[in-house]
C-alpha positions in Angstrom: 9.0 15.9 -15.6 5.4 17.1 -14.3 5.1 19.4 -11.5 7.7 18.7 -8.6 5.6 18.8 -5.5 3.3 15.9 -7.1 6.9 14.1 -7.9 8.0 14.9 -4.7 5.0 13.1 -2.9 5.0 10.0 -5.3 8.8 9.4 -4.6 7.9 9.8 -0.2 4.9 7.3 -0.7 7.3 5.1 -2.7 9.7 5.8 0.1 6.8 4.8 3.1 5.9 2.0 1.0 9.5 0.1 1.1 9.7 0.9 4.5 6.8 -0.4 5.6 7.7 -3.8 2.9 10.7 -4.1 4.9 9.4 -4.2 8.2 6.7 -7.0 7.1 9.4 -9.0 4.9 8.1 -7.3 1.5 7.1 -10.9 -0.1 4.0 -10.0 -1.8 5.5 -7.8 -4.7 8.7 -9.7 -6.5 9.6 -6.8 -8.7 10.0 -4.5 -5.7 12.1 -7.4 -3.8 14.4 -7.7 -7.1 14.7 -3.9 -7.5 16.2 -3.9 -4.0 18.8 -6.3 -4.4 20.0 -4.8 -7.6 19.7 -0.6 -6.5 20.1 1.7 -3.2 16.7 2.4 -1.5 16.4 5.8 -2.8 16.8 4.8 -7.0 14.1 1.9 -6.0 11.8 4.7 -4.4 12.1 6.9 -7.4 11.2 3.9 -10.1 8.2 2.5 -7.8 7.2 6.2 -7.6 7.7 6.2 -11.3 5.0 2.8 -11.2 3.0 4.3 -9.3 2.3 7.5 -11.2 2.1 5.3 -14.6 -1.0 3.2 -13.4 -2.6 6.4 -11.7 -2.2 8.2 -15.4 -3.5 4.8 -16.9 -6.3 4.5 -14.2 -7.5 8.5 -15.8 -6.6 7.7 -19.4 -9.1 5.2 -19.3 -11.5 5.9 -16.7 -11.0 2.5 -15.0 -11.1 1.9 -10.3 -8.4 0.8 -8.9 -8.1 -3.1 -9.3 -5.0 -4.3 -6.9 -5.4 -8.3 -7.9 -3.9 -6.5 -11.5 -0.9 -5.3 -9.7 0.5 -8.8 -7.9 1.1 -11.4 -10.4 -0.6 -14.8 -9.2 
């Protein structure tokens, strides 16, 4: 559950980050484009906010930078 504030700004950067997918046509990340189709814009915010906060905890867990080419699947 964590603290709610930190939830709170995960899920409105999830939230900025479909919008902004949206506006540009959202082809570089498949999973988020599937998750749309299937779920309302809110439950897809909330489980990419849920992404999100997983790789930042892995990115800590194991002292590792941020590597984006990891996230999009070639």
């Amino acid at each position: 559950m964590g603290q709610r504030y930190l939830r709170q700004l995960l899920v409105v950067g999830a939230l900025s980050v479909i919008r902004r997918a949206k506006q540009l046509g959202y082809t570089r990340h498949p999973w988020l484009v599937g998750l749309l189709e299937r779920r309302t814009t809110k439950i897809a915010a909330v489980a990419l906010a849920n992404k999100i906060a997983r790789i930042a905890w892995a990115m800590m867990a194991r002292n590792e930078k941020f590597q984006p080419s990891r996230l999009i699947p070639v």
